[in-house]
C-alpha positions in Angstrom: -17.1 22.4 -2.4 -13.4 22.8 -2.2 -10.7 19.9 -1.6 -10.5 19.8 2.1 -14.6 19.7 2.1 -14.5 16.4 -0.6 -11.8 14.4 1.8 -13.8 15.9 5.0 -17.2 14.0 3.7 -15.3 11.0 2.0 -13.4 10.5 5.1 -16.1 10.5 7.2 -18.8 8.5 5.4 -16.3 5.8 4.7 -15.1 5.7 8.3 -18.8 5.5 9.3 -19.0 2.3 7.7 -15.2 1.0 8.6 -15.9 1.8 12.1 -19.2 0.5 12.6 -18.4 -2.5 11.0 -15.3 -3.0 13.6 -17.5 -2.5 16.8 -19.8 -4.8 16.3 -16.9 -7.6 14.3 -15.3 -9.0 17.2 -19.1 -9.2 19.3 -20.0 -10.9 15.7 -17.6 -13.5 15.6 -17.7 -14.4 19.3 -21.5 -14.7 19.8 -22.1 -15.9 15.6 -19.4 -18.2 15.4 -18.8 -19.1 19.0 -14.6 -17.9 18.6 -12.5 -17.8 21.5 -10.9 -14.5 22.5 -7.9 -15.3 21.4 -8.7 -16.2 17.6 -10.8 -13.4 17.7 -7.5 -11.2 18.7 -5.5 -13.0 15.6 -7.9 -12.5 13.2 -8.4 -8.9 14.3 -4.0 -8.8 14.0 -4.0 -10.6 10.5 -7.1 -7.9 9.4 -4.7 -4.7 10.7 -1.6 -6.3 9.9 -2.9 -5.8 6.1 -4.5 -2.4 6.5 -1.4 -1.1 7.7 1.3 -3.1 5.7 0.2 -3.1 2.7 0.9 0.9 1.4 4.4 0.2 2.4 4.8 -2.0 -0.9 2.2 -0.1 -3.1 3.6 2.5 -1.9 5.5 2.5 -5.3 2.6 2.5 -7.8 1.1 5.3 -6.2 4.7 7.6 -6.2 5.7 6.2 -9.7 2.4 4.8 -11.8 -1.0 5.4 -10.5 -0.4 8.8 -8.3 -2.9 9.0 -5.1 -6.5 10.0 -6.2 -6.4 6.8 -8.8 -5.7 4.7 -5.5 -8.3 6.2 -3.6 -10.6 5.1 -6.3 -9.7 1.7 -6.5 -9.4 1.5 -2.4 -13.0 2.9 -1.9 -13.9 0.1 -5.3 -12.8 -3.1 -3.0 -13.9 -1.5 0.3 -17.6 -1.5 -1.1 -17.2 -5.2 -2.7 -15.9 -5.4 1.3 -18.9 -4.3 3.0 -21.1 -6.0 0.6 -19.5 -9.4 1.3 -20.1 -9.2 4.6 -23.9 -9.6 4.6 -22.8 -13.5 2.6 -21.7 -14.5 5.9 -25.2 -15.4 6.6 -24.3 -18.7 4.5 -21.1 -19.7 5.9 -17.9 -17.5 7.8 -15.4 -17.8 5.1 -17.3 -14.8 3.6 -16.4 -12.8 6.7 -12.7 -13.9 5.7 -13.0 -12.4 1.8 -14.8 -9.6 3.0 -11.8 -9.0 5.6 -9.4 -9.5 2.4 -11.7 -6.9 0.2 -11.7 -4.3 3.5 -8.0 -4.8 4.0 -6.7 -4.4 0.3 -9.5 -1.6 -0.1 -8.1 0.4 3.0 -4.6 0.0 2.3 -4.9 1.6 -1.1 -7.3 4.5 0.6 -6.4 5.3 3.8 -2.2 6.5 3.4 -3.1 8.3 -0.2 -5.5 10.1 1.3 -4.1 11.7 4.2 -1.2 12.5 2.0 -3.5 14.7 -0.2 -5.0 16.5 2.5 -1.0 17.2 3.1 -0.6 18.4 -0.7 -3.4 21.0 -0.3 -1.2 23.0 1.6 2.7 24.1 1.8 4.2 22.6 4.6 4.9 26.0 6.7 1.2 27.2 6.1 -0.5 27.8 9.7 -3.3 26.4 7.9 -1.6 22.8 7.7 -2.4 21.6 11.2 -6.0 22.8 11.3 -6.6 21.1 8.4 -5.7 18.0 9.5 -8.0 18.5 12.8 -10.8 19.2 10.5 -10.3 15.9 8.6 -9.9 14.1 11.5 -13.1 15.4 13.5 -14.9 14.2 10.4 -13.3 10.9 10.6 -14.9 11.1 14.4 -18.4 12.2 13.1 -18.5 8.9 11.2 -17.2 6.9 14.1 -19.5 8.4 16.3 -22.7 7.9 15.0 -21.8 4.4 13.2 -21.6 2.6 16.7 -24.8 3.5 17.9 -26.6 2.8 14.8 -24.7 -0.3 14.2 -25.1 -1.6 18.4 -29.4 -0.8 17.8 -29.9 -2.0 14.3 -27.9 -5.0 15.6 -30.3 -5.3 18.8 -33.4 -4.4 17.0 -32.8 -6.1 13.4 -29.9 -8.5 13.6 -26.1 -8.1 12.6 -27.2 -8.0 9.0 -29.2 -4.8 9.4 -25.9 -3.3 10.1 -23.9 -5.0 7.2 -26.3 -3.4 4.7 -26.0 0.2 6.5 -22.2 -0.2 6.3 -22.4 -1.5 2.5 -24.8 2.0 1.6 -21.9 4.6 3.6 -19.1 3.3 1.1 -21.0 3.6 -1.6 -22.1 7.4 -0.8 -18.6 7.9 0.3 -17.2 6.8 -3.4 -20.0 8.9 -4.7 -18.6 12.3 -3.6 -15.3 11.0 -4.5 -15.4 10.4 -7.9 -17.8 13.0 -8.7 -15.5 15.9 -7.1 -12.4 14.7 -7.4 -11.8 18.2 -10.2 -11.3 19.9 -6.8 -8.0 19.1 -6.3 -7.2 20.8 -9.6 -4.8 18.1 -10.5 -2.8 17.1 -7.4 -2.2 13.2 -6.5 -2.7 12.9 -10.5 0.2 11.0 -12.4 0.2 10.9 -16.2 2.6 8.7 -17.8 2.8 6.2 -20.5 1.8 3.1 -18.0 -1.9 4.8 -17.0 -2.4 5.8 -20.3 -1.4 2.3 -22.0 -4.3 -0.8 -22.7 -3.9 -4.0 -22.2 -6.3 -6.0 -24.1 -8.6 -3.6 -24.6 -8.1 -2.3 -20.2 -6.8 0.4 -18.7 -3.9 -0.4 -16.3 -5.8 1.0 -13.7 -8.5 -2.0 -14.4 -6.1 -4.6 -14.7 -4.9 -3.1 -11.2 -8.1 -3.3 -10.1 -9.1 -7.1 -11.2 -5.6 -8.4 -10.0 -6.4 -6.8 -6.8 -9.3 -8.7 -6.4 -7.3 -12.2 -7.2 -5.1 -11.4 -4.0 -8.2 -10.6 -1.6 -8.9 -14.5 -2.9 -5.9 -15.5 -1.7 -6.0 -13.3 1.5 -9.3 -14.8 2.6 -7.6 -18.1 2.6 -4.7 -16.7 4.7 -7.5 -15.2 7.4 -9.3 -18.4 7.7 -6.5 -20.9 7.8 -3.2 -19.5 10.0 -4.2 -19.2 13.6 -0.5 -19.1 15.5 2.1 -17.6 13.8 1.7 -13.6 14.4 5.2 -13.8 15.9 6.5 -14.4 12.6 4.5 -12.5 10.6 5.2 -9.6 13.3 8.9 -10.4 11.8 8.6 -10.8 8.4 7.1 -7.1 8.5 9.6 -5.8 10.8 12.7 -6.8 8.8 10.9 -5.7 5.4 10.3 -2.4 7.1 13.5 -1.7 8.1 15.2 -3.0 4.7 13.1 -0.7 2.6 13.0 2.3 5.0 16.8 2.5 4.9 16.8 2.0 1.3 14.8 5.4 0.8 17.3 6.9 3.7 20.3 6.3 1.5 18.9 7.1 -1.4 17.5 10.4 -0.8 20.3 11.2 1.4 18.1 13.2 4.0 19.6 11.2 7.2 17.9 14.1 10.0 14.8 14.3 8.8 14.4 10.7 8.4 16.0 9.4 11.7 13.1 12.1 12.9 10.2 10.2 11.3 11.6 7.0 12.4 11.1 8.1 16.2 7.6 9.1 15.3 7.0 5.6 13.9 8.3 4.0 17.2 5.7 6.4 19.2 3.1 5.4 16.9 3.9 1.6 17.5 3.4 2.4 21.2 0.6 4.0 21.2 -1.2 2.1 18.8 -0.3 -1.1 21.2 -1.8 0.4 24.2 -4.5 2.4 22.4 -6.2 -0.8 20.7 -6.6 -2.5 23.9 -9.3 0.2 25.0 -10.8 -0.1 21.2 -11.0 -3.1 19.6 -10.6 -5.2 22.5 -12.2 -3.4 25.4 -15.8 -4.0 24.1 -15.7 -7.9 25.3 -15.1 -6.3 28.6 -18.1 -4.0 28.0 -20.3 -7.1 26.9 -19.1 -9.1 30.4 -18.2 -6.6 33.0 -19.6 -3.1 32.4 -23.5 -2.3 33.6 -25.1 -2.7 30.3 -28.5 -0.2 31.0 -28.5 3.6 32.1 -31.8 4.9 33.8 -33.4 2.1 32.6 -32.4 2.1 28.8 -30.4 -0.9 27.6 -26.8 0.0 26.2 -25.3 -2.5 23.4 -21.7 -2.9 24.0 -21.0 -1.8 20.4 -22.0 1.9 21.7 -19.5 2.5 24.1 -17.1 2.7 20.3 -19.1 6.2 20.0 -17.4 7.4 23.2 -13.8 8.2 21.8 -15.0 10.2 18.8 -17.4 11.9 20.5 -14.5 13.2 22.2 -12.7 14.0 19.5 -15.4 16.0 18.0 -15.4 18.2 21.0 -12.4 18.4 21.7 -11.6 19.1 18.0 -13.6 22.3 17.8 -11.8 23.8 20.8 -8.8 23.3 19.3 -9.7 24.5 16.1 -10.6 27.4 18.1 -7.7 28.2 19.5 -5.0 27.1 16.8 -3.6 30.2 15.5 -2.5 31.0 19.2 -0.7 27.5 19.5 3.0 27.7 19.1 5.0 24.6 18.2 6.0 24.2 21.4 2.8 24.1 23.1 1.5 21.6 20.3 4.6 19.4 20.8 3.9 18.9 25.1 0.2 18.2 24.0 1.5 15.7 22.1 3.0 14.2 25.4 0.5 15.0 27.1 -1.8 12.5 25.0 0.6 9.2 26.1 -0.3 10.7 29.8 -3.8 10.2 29.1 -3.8 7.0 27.6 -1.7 5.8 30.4 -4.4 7.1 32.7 -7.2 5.4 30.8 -6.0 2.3 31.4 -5.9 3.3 35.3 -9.4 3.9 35.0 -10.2 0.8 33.8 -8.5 -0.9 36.6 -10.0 1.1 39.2 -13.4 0.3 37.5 -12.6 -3.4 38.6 -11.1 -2.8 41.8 -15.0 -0.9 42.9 -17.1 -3.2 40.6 -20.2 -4.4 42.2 -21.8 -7.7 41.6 -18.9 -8.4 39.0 -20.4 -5.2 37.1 -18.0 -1.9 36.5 -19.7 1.0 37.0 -20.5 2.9 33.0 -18.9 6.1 34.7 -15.4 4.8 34.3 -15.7 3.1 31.3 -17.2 6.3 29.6 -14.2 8.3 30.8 -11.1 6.0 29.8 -12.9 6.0 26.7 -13.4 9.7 26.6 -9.7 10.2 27.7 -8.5 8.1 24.7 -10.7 10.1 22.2 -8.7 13.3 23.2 -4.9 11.9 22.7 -6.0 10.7 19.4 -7.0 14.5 18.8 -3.5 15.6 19.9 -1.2 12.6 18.7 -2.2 11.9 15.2 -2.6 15.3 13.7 0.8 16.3 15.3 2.2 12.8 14.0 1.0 12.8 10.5 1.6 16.9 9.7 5.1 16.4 10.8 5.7 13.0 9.2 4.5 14.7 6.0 7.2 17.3 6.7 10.0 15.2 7.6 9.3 13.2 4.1 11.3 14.0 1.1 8.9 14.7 -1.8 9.9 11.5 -3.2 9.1 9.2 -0.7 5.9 10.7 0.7 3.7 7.5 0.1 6.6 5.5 0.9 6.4 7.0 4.6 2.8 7.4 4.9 3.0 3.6 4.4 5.3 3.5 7.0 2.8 4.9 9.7 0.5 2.6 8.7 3.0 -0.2 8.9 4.4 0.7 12.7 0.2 0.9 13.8 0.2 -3.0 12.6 3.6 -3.1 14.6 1.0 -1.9 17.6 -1.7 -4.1 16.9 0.6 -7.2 16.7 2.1 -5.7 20.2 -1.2 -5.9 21.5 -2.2 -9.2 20.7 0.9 -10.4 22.6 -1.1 -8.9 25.9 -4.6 -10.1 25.2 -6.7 -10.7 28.4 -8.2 -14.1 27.2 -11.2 -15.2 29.3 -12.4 -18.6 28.5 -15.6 -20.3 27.7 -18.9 -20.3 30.3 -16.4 -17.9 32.6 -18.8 -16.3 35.4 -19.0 -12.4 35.5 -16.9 -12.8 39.2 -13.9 -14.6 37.1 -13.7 -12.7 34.2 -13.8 -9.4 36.5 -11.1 -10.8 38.7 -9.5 -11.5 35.4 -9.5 -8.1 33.3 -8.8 -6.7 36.9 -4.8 -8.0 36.7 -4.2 -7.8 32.8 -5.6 -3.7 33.1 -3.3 -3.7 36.4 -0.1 -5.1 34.3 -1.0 -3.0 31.1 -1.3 0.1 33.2 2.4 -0.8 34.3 4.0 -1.7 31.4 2.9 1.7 29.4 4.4 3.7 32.1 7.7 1.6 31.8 7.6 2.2 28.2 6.6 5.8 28.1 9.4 6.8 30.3 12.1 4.7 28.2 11.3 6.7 24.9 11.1 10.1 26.4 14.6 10.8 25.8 13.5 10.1 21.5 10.8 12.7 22.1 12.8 15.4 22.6 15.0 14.3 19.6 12.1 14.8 17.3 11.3 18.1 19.0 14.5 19.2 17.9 15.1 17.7 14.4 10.9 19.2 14.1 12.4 23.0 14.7 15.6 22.4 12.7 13.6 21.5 10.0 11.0 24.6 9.6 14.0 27.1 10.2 15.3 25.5 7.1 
């Protein structure tokens, strides 16, 4: 087993218990604890928010202290106390709050460090680099294929705590190959320094790390249960820290081009993780109101239309695999515009769906092939986005803009909370169609408006992209 094969199977196990996890939460917390759309939406917000804010300020451990594969192995620690926590929430719903802290703290340490290290296994002009990514990211979609489905029936046939446990056992296989291969990287994402190597009564500063990390998902649960209306500043407070820090490392490592480059990536990212959430996270409360819920007479769990997008990425990702040493830059850069045409388009699905619904009921047909549409511009928009961040990122700031990305998708995710299509309490299946029929109509809209007033920034990164590898 080399590298690429350990983050291939770690990726994808983990993801199979992240994802299936998140298509069953929001369905969990309406029909469990009887929350309204809305809270559900904020709690969702607070949850990413975290995930994706987080690296930016530890950002600095891993770069100066720790060094990625340590934060790896602490992130994949708290995800499993994470999972685990979840099946408490049998007793009372604050659990699903500390297991929300444990899964955001665990993911932020994990998910930035290690996409970065499947960008250290290779030098950044090898033709290898981009189909590397791919591969990591179809077995990412493996996991979140199959997790959906098993999570929707285990759910249906067993109860939501089937699913928990099933989550709870991926993590823990996932830190299994981890820790037990990490030799394969033959030292890369390793720091040694006198920190790591230092004890502190009798720990490791890597445990004391790990225990203090576990005191803040205490505090974080409290956050997740108790604020319920102030995403806007949140939203702000993580904008202005952003852009405070991310010109700090601009001035500092004097690289103005390269940097102004990934900044336009990060807006793009913001955009189309605001657009592409509301046919993820979001779109399965439509599925469990308004979407025919059987196919020749088998019952369909809402949960399983969340195996639709990978399963496009999975086949997708193989022909592109294919057919990537004949891809020039070029072609790989209009694909990646391509992808904001297609989520655009998905959301024109959806509101066509409505528009021909019968008995309040869209037909599965369009739902399956927004979904399906979405599955293939994640295939062409984060691979292109994360090799070419990597790029653009001076060696000393790597984490430091891999946080970044993950900052701008909770930039998205608090974008899309602002547009939630909130259907109230004991709402007939006439009302709430009538209802996702306008916010789909207006979201179609305002993603065209948007797309067409950043173009001009896409082409900017196209050039500072080709400036870059002739250099």
């Amino acid at each position: 087993m080399n590298g690429l094969n350990v983050i291939f199977f770690t990726q994808m196990f983990e993801r199979f218990a992240y994802y299936g996890l998140r298509s069953i939460l929001v369905l969990f917390l309406v029909d469990k604890f009887a929350y309204l759309d809305s809270r559900v939406a904020f709690i969702m917000l607070l949850f990413m928010s975290f995930i994706y804010t987080l690296p930016l300020i530890t950002s600095f451990l891993t770069d100066r202290v720790f060094g990625m594969q340590r934060m790896i192995k602490v992130g994949l620690s708290l995800s499993l106390l994470g999972q685990a926590t979840m099946i408490l929430s049998y007793f009372n719903d604050y659990f699903v709050f500390l297991s929300l802290a444990f899964l955001a703290l665990g993911t932020s340490y994990y998910k930035a460090n290690i996409t970065n290290l499947t960008g250290e296994i290779f030098d950044k002009n090898d033709p290898a680099r981009l189909p590397a990514f791919t591969f990591v990211h179809i077995g990412i979609n493996i996991g979140a294929f199959f997790s959906p489905i098993i999570s929707g029936y285990l759910c249906y046939f067993f109860g939501w705590y089937a699913a928990f446990v099933v989550a709870s056992l991926m993590v823990l296989l996932s830190s299994l190959i981890f820790f037990f291969n990490a030799h394969h990287f033959k030292g890369k994402g390793l720091l040694e320094n006198n920190i790591v190597n230092k004890k502190f009564f009798n720990l490791s500063a890597l445990n004391i790390f790990f225990i203090l990390s576990v005191i803040a998902a205490l505090g974080f649960s409290l956050i997740f249960q108790t604020f319920t209306t102030m995403s806007s500043y949140i939203s702000l407070i993580f904008l202005s820290m952003f852009f405070v820090l991310f010109g700090y490392i601009m001035f500092s490592t004097k690289e103005y081009l390269n940097l102004t480059g990934a900044l336009f990536l990060l807006i793009f990212n913001v955009l189309f993780f605001s657009m592409q959430s509301q046919l993820g996270v979001y779109i399965v409360l439509l599925a469990k109101r308004n979407v025919v819920d059987s196919l020749f007479g088998f019952y369909i769990p809402p949960a399983i239309g969340q195996a639709i997008n990978p399963m496009a990425v999975i086949l997708g990702g193989l022909l592109i695999s294919y057919f990537a040493k004949i891809k020039s830059a070029t072609l790989q850069f209009y694909q990646f515009l391509t992808a904001f045409f297609f989520l655009i388009l998905s959301f024109g699905i959806i509101y066509v769906g409505c528009l021909t619904a019968s008995e309040g009921k869209i037909s599965y047909l369009y739902y399956f092939i927004a979904l399906a549409l979405t599955g293939l511009v994640e295939l062409y928009f984060i691979p292109f986005l994360q090799s070419n961040l990597n790029i653009l990122s001076p060696q000393s700031a790597k984490s430091f803009i891999n946080g970044a990305w993950m900052l701008s998708i909770s930039f998205g995710f608090a974008l899309a909370s602002k547009y939630i299509i909130e259907i109230p309490k004991n709402t007939d299946v006439l009302t709430s169609l009538q209802l996702y029929q306008e916010g789909y109509k207006n979201l179609f809209l305002f993603n065209i408006v948007a797309f067409i007033a950043l173009l001009p920034l896409a082409f900017a990164v196209k050039y500072i992209i080709s400036k870059n590898k002739k250099d």
